[in-house]
LUMBAFI-231237 format. One line per 10 residues: number of its first residue (from 1); their letters; for each residue x, y, z negated of N, C-alpha, C. Coordinates in steps of 0.2 Angstrom, whole numbers, plus 5000, padded with zeros to 4 digits. Layout:
REM LUMBAFI-231237
NUM	a	X Y Z X Y Z X Y Z; ...
END
This chain:
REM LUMBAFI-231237
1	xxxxxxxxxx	5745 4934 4825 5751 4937 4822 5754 4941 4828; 5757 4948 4825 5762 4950 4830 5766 4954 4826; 5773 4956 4831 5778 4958 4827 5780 4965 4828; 5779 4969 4821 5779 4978 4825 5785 4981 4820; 5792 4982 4824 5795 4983 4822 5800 4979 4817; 5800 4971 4821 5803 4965 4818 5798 4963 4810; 5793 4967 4810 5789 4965 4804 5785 4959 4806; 5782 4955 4803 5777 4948 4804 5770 4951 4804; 5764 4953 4806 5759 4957 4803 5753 4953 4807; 5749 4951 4802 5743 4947 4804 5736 4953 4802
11	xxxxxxxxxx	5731 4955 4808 5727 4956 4809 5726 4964 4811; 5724 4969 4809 5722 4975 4812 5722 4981 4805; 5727 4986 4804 5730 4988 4800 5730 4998 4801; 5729 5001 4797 5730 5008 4799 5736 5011 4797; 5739 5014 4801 5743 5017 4802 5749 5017 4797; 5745 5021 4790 5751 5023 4783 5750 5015 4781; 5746 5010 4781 5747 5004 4778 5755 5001 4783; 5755 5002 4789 5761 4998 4793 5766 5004 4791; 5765 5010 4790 5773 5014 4788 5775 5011 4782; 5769 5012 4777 5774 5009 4768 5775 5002 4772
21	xxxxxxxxxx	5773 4998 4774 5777 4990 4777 5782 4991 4779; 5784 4998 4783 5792 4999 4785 5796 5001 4779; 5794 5005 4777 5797 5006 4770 5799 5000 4767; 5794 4995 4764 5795 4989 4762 5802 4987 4764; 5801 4985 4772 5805 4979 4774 5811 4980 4775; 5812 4988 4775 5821 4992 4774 5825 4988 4767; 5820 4988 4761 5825 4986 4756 5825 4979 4755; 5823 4975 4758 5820 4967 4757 5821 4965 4763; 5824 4955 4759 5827 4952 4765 5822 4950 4769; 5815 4949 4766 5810 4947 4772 5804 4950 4770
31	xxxxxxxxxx	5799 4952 4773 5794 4957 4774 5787 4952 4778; 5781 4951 4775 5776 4949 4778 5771 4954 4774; 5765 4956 4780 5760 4958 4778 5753 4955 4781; 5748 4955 4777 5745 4949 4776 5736 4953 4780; 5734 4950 4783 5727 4953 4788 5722 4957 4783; 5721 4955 4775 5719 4960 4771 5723 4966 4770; 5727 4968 4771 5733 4976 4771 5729 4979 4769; 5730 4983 4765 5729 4991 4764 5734 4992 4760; 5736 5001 4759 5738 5004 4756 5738 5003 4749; 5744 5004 4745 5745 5002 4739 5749 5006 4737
41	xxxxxxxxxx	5752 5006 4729 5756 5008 4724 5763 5006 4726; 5767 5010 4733 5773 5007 4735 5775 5003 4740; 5768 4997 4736 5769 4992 4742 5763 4990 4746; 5759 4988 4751 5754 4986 4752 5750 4981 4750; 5744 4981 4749 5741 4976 4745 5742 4970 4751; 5742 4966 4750 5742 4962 4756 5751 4962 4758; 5755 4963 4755 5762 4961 4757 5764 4958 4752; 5772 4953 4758 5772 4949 4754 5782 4951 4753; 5784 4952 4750 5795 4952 4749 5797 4948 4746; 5802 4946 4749 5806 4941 4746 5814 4943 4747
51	xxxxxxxxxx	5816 4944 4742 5822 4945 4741 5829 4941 4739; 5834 4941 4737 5837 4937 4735 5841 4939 4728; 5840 4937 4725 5841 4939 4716 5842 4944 4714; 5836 4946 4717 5831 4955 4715 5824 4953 4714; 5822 4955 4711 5815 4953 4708 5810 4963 4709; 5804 4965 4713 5803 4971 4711 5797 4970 4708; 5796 4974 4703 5791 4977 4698 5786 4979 4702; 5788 4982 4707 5783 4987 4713 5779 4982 4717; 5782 4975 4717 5781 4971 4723 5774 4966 4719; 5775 4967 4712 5771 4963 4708 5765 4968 4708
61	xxxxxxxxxx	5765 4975 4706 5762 4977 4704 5758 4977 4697; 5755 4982 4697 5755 4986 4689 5749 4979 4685; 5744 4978 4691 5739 4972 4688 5744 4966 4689; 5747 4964 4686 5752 4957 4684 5748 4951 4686; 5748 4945 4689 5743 4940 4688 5737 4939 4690; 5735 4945 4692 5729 4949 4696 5725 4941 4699; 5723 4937 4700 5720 4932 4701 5713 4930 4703; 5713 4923 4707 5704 4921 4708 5704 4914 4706; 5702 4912 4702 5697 4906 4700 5690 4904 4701; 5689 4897 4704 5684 4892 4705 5683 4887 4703
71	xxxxxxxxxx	5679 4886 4702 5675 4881 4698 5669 4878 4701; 5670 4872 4700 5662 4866 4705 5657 4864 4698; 5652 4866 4696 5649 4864 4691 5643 4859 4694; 5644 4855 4689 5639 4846 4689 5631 4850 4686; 5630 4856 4692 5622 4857 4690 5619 4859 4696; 5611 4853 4697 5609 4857 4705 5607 4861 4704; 5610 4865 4710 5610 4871 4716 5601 4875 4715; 5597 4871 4716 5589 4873 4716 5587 4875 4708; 5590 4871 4703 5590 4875 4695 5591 4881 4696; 5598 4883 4698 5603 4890 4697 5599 4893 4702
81	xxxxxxxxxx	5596 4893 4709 5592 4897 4713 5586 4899 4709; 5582 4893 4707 5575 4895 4701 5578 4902 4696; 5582 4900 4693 5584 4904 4686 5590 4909 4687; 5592 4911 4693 5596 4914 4695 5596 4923 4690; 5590 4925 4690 5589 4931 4689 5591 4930 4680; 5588 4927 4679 5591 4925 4669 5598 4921 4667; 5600 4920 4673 5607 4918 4673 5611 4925 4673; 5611 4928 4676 5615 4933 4677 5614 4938 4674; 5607 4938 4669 5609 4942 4665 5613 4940 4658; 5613 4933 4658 5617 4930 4652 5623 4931 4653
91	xxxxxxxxxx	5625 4932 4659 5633 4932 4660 5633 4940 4659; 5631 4943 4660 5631 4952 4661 5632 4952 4651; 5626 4950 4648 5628 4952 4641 5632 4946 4637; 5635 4944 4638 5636 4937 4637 5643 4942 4636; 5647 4939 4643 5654 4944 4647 5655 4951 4647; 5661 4951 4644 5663 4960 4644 5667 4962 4650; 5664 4967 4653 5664 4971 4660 5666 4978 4656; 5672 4982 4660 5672 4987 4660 5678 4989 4657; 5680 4995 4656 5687 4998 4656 5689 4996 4648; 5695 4993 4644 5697 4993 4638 5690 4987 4633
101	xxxxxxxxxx	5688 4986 4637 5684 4982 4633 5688 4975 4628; 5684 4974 4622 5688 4967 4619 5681 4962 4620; 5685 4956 4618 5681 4952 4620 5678 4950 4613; 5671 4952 4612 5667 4950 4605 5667 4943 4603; 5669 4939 4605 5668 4932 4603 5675 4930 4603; 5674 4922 4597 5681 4922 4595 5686 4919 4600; 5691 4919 4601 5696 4915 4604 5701 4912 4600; 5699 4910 4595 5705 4906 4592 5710 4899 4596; 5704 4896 4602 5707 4893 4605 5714 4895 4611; 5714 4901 4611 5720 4905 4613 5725 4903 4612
111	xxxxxxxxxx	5731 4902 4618 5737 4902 4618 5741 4908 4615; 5736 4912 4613 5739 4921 4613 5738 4921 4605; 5736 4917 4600 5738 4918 4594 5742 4916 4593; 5747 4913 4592 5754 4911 4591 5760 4915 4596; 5767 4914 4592 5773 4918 4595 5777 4916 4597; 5775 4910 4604 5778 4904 4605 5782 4907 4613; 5778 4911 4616 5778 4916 4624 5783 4917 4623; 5791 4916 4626 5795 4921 4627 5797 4929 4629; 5790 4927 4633 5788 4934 4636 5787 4940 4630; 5784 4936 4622 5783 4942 4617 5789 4944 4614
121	xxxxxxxxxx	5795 4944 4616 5802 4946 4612 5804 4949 4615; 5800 4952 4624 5801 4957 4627 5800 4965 4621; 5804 4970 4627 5803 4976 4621 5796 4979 4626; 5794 4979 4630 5789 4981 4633 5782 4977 4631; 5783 4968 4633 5775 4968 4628 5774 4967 4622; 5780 4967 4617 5778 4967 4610 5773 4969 4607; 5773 4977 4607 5768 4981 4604 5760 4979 4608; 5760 4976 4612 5755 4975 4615 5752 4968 4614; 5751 4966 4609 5751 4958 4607 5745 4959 4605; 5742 4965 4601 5736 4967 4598 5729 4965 4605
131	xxxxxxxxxx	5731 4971 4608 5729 4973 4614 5725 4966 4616; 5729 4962 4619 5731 4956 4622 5729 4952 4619; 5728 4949 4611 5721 4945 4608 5715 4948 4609; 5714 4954 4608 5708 4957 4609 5701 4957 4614; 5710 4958 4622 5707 4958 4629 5705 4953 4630; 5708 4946 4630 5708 4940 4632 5701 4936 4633; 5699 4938 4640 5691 4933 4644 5689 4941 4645; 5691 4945 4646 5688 4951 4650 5689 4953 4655; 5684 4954 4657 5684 4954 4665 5687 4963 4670; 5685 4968 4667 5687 4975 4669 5684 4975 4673
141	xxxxxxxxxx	5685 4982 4677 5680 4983 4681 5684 4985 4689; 5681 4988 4691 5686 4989 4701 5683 4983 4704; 5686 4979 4709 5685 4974 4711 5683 4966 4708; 5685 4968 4702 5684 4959 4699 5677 4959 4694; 5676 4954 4695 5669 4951 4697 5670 4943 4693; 5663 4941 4693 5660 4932 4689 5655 4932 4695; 5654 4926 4699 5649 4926 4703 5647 4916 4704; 5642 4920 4708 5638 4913 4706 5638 4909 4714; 5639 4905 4714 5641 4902 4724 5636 4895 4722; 5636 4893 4730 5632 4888 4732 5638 4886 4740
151	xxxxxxxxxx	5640 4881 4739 5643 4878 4745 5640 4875 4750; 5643 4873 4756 5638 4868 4762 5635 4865 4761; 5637 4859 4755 5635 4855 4750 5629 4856 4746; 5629 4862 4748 5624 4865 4740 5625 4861 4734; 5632 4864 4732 5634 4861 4727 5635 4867 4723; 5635 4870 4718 5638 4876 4713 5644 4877 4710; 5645 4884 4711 5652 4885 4711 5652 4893 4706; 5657 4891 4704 5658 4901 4698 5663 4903 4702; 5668 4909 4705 5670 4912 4704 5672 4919 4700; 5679 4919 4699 5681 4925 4696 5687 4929 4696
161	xxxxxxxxxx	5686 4936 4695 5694 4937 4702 5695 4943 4696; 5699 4944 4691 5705 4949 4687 5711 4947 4685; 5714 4948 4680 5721 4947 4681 5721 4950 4672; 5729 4953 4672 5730 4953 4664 5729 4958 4661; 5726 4962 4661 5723 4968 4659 5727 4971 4657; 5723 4975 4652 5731 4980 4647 5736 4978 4646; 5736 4970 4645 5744 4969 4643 5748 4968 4651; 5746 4966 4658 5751 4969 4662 5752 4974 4665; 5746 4977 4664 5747 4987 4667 5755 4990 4661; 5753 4988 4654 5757 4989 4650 5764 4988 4652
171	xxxxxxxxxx	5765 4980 4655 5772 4978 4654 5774 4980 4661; 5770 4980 4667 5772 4985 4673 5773 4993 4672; 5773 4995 4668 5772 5003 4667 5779 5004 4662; 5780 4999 4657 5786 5000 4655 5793 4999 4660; 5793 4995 4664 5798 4990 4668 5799 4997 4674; 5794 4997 4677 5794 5003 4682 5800 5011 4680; 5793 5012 4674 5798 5018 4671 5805 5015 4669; 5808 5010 4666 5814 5009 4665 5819 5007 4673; 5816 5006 4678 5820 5004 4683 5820 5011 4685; 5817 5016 4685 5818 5023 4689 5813 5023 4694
181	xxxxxxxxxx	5810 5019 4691 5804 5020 4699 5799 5026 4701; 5799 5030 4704 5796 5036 4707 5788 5034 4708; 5783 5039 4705 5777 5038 4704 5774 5039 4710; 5768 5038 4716 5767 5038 4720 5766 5032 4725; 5763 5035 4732 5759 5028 4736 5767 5026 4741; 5769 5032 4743 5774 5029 4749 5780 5033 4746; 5782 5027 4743 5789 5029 4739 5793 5020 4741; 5799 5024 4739 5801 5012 4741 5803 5010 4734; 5800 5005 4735 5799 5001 4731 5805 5001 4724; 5804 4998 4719 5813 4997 4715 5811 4990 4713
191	xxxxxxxxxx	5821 4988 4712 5821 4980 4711 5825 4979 4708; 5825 4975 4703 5830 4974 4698 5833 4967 4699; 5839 4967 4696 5846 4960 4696 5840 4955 4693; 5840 4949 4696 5836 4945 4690 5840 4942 4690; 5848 4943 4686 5852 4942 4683 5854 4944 4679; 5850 4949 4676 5854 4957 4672 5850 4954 4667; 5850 4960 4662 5846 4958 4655 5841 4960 4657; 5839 4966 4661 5832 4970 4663 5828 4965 4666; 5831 4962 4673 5828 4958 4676 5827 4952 4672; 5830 4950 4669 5828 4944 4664 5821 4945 4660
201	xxxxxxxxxx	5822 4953 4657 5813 4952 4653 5810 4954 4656; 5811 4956 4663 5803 4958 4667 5801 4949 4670; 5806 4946 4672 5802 4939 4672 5800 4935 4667; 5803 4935 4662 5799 4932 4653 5791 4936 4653; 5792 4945 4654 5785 4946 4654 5783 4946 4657; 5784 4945 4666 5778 4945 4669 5778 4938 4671; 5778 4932 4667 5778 4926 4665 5772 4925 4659; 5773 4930 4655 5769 4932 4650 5761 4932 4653; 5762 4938 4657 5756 4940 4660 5753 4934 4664; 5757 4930 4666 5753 4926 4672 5751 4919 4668
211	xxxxxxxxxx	5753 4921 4662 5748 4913 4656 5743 4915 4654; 5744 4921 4652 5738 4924 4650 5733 4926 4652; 5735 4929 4659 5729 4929 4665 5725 4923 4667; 5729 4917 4667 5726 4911 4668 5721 4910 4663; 5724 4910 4655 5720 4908 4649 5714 4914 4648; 5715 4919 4653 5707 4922 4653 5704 4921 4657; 5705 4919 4664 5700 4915 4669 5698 4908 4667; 5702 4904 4663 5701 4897 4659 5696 4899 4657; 5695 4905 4651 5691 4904 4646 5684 4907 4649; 5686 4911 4653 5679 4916 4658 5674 4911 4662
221	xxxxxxxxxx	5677 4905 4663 5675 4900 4667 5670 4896 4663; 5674 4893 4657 5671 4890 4654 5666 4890 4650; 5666 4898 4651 5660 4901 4644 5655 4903 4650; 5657 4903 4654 5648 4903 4661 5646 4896 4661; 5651 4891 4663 5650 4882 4662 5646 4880 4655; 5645 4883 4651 5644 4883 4644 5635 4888 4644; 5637 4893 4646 5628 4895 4648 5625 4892 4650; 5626 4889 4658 5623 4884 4659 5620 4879 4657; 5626 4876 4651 5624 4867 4651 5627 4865 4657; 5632 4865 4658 5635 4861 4663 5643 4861 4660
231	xxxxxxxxxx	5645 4855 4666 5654 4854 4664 5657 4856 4670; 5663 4858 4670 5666 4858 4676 5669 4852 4679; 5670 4852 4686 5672 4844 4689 5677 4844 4692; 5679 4851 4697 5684 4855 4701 5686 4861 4699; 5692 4861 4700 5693 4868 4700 5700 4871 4703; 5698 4876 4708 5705 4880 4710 5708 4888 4709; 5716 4888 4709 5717 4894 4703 5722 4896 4706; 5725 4903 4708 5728 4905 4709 5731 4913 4707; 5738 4914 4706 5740 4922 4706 5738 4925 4711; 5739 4931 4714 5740 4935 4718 5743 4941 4718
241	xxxxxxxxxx	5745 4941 4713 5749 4946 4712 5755 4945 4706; 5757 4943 4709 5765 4937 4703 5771 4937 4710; 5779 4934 4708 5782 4932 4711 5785 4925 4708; 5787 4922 4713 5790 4915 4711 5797 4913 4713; 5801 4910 4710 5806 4910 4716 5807 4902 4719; 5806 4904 4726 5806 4897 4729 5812 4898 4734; 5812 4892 4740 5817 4892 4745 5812 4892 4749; 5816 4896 4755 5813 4898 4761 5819 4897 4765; 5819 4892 4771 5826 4891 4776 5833 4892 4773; 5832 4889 4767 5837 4886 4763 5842 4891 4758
251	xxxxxxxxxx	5837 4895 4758 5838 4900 4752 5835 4902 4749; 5836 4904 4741 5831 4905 4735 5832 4911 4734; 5824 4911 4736 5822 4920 4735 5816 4920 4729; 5817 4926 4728 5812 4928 4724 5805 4932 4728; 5800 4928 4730 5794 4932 4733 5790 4934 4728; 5788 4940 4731 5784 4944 4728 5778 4945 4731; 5771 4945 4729 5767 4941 4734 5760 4947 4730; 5757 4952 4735 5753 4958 4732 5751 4959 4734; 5743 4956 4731 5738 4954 4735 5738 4950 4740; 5741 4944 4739 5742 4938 4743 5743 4933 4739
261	xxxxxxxxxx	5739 4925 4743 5738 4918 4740 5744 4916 4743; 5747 4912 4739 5751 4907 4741 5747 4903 4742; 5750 4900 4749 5747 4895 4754 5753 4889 4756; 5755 4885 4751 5761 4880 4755 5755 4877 4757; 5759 4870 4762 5755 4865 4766 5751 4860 4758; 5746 4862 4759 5742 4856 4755 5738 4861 4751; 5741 4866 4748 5741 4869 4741 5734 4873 4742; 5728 4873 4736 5723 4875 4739 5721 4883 4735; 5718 4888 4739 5715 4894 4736 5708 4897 4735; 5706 4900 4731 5699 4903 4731 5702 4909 4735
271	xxxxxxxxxx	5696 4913 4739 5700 4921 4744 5691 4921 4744; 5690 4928 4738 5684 4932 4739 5681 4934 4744; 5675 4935 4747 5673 4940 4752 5671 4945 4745; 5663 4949 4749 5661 4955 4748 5656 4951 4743; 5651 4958 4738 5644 4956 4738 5641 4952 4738; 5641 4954 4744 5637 4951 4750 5638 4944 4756; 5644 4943 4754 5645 4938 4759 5647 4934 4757; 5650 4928 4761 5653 4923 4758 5661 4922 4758; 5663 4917 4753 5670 4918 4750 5671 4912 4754; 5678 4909 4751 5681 4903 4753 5684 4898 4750
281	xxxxxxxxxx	5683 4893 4751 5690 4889 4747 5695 4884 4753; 5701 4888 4753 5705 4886 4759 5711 4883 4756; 5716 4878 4763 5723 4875 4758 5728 4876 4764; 5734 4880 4764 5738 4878 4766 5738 4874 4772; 5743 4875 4780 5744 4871 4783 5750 4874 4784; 5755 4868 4788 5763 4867 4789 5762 4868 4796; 5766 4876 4797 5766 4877 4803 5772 4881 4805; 5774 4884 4811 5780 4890 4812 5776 4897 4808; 5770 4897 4810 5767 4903 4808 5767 4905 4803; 5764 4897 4798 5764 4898 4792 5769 4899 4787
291	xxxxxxxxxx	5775 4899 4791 5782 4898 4789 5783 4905 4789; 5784 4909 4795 5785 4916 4795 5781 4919 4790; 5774 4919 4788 5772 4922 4781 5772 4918 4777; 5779 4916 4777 5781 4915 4768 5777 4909 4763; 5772 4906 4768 5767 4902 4765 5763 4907 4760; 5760 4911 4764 5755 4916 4763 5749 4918 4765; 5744 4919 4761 5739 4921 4765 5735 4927 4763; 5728 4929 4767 5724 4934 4761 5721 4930 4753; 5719 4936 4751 5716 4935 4744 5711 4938 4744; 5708 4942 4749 5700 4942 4749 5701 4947 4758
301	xxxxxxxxxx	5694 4951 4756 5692 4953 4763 5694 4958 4765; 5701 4963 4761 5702 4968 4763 5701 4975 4763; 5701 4978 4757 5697 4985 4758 5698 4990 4763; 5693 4994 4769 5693 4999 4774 5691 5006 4769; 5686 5007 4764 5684 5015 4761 5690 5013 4754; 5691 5020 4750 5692 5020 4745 5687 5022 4740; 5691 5024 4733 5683 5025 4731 5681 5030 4730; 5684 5036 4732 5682 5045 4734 5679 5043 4741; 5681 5040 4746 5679 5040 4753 5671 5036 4753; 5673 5034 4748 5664 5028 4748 5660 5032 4744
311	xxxxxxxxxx	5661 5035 4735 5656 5040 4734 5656 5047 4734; 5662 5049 4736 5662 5055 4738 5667 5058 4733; 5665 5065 4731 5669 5069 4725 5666 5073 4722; 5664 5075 4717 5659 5079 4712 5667 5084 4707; 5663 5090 4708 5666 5093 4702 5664 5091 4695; 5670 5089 4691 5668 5088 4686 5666 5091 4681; 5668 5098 4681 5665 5103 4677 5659 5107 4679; 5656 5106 4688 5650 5109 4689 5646 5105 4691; 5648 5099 4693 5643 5093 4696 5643 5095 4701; 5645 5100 4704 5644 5101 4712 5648 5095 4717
321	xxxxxxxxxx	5645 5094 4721 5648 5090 4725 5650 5093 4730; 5658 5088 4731 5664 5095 4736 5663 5089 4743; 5662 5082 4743 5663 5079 4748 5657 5073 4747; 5652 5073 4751 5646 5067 4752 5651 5063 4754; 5649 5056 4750 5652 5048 4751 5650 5045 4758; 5653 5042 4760 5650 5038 4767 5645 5032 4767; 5647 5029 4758 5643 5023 4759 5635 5027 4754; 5629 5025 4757 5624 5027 4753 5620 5018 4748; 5616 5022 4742 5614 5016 4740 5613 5013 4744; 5606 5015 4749 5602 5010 4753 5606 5005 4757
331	xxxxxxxxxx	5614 5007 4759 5616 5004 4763 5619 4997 4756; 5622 4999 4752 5625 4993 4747 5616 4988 4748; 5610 4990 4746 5606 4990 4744 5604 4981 4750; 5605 4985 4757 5603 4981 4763 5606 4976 4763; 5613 4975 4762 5617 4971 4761 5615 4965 4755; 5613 4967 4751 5612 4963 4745 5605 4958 4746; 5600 4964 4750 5592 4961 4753 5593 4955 4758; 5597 4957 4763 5598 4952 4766 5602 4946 4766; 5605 4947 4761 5610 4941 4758 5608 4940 4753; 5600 4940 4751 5598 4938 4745 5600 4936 4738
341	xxxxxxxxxx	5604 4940 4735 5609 4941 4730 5608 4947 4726; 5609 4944 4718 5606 4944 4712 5613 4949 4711; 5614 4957 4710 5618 4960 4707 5616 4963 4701; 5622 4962 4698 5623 4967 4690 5628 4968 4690; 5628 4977 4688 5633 4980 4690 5634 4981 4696; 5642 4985 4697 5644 4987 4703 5641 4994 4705; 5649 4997 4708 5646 5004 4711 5644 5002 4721; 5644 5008 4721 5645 5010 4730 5654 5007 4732; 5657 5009 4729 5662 5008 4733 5665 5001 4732; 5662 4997 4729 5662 4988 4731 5656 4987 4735
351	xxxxxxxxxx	5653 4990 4740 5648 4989 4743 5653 4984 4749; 5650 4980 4752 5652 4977 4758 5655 4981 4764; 5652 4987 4762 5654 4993 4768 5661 4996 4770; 5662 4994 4762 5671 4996 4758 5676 4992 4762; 5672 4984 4764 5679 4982 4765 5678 4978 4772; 5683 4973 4777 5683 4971 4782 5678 4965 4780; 5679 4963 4785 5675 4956 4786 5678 4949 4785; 5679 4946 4779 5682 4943 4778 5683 4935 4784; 5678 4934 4787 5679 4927 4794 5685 4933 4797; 5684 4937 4798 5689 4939 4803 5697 4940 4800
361	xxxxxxxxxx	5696 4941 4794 5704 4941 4794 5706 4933 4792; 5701 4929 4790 5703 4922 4789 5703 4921 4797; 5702 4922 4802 5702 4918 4809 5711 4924 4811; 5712 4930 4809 5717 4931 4809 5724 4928 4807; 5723 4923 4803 5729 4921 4801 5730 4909 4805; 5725 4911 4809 5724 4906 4814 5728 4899 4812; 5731 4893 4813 5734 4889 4812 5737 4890 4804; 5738 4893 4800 5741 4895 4793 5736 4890 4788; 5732 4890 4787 5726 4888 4784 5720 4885 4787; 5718 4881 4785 5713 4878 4784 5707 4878 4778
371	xxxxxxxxxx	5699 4879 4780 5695 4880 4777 5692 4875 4774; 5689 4874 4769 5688 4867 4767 5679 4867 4764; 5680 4875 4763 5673 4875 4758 5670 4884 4760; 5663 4884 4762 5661 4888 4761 5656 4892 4757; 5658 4895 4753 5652 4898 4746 5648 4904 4748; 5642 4902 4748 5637 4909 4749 5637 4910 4741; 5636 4919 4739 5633 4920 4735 5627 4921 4732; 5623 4917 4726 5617 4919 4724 5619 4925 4719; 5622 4926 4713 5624 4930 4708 5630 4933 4708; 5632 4941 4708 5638 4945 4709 5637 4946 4701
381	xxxxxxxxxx	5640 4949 4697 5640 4953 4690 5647 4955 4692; 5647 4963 4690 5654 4966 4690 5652 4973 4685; 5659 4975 4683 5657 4982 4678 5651 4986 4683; 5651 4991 4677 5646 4998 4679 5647 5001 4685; 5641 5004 4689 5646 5009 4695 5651 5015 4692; 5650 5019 4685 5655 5023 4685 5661 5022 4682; 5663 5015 4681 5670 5015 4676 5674 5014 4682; 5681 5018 4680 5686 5018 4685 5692 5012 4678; 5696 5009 4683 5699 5005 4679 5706 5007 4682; 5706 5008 4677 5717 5010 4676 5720 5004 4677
391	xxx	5719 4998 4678 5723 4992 4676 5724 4990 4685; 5727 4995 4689 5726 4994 4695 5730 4987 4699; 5723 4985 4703 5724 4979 4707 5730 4981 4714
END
């Protein structure tokens, strides 16, 4: 960790990521950013604000509950190697991947039939109740993913990494525009009283979003546990893009935490790598350090290309291309050959090239956390390479 401009910043950061952190930490009573950083909508991915009975919209972000869940399923490791290839296609047509998609199967077991949520007497997510039965176990497309892991143990593991789809892009884009929020990447943030009426329904809905998001990573788990033939035995779950209001040195703040795990001492987290590589399952340690970030940590590996940078830029009316991408097939290709891993789906710009290297930003955040499990992947499934998802992480 070191400290650039009284900011707390753990790992190694380009330039406009460390200005919007300035930005940031001007209107906020404490400011951490977290060794996956990047540039973000306002604020950076990877930061973390806490305030004191101000709650921001910006700080959550437009993907509400944005999240990763794991699961340990009671099935051996050498079956799911054997049948890896017919596994993942089951999950592929099984699972709906991609922009706006509903989920074809029923969900009556849904928390989201009923009008019990507080969250739905908000004026933002009401109209959106449709949407939100519909979306519920859909995964989108961008970074989130169902994949299929093996631990030390060679034990089996699912994860799965999105959040609340249409219905919190919805309830973030009402809340935003009603607080005057300025559209754009380096603008500062906006915050509302959460003791006002506004600030009141932005936490009921994006309270809303983080049940929901749960009840879709619940049901997305369960219905791969269920392809199988197996049961789940473990499981760890976390937001990363929510705020909660806790005490920090004897005062109650509302943190805001984008694209960051809460990590108090014990509490444990699933933190993705790439494709290609291996994820984690880590918990919390009680330290100074881990005290200065807020009891926070990353939530995955950290994106370096974006997604013009990785496949470039095409005219859309003449197909000409105005800028070659950096990342080529062959290059995602190498990665996946050597890491022996079964993909469906995905473009270039979730190639492992896109992003850091996840041992290093977990070794960057040093005494904070501790590792408990590590997941190689056999199966990635994620949307198509060309769907662009509006429900941004």
């Amino acid at each position: 960790m070191q400290f650039i401009d009284n900011i707390p910043v753990w790992g190694q950061h380009e330039e406009n990521t460390l200005e919007q952190a300035r930005v940031c930490a001007r209107t906020a009573d404490r400011f951490a950013l977290m060794a996956d950083g990047h540039l973000g909508y306002g604020v950076p991915i990877g930061g973390v604000i806490a305030t004191e009975g101000r709650i921001s919209p910006t700080a959550v972000g437009f993907d509400i509950a944005c999240g990763n869940k794991a699961v340990r399923l009671d099935i051996p490791a050498q079956y799911v190697r054997e049948h890896i290839g017919t596994i993942m296609d089951e999950i592929w047509s099984t699972l709906s991947f991609g922009v706006g998609r509903k989920n074809h199967e029923r969900n009556d077991d849904s928390p989201f039939i009923g009008d019990a949520h507080e969250g739905w007497n908000t004026e933002a997510a009401r109209p959106l109740k449709h949407k939100a039965h519909a979306q519920l176990g859909t995964i989108g497309s961008g970074n989130h993913y169902v994949d299929i892991f093996v631990d030390e143990l060679d034990r089996v593991w699912v994860g799965v990494h999105f959040g609340s789809r249409g219905l919190g892009h919805g309830i973030a884009t009402w809340f935003l525009k009603a607080a005057g929020a300025k559209d754009g990447m380096m603008v500062d943030p906006v915050f509302l009283d959460a003791s006002s009426d506004l600030g009141a329904q932005y936490i009921a809905a994006m309270h809303l979003g983080g049940t929901y998001a749960y009840a879709g990573r619940d049901w997305v788990c369960a219905r791969v546990a269920r392809l199988l033939g197996a049961s789940i035995v473990e499981e760890v779950h976390n937001h990363h893009n929510f705020a909660w209001q806790e005490e920090h040195d004897g005062r109650q703040l509302w943190v805001c935490r984008k694209g960051a795990t809460p990590a108090f001492p014990g509490q444990r987290g699933f933190v993705g790598g790439t494709m290609g590589e291996v994820s984690v399952i880590l918990e919390g340690v009680d330290s100074p350090e881990a005290k200065t970030a807020l009891y926070s940590t990353v939530h995955g590996a950290g994106r370096m290309l974006g997604h013009k940078m990785a496949t470039g830029v095409v005219d859309r009316k003449t197909g000409v291309v105005k800028r070659e991408g950096l990342v080529k097939p062959e290059m995602m290709q190498g990665w996946l050959t050597r890491a022996n891993v079964v993909l469906r789906g995905g473009g270039l710009d979730e190639s492992p090239d896109c992003y850091k290297r996840l041992p290093e930003v977990l070794a960057a955040h040093g005494d904070t956390i501790r590792i408990l499990h590590t997941l190689t992947p056999l199966g990635v499934a994620m949307a198509g390479a060309n769907e662009f998802d509006p429900y941004k992480d």
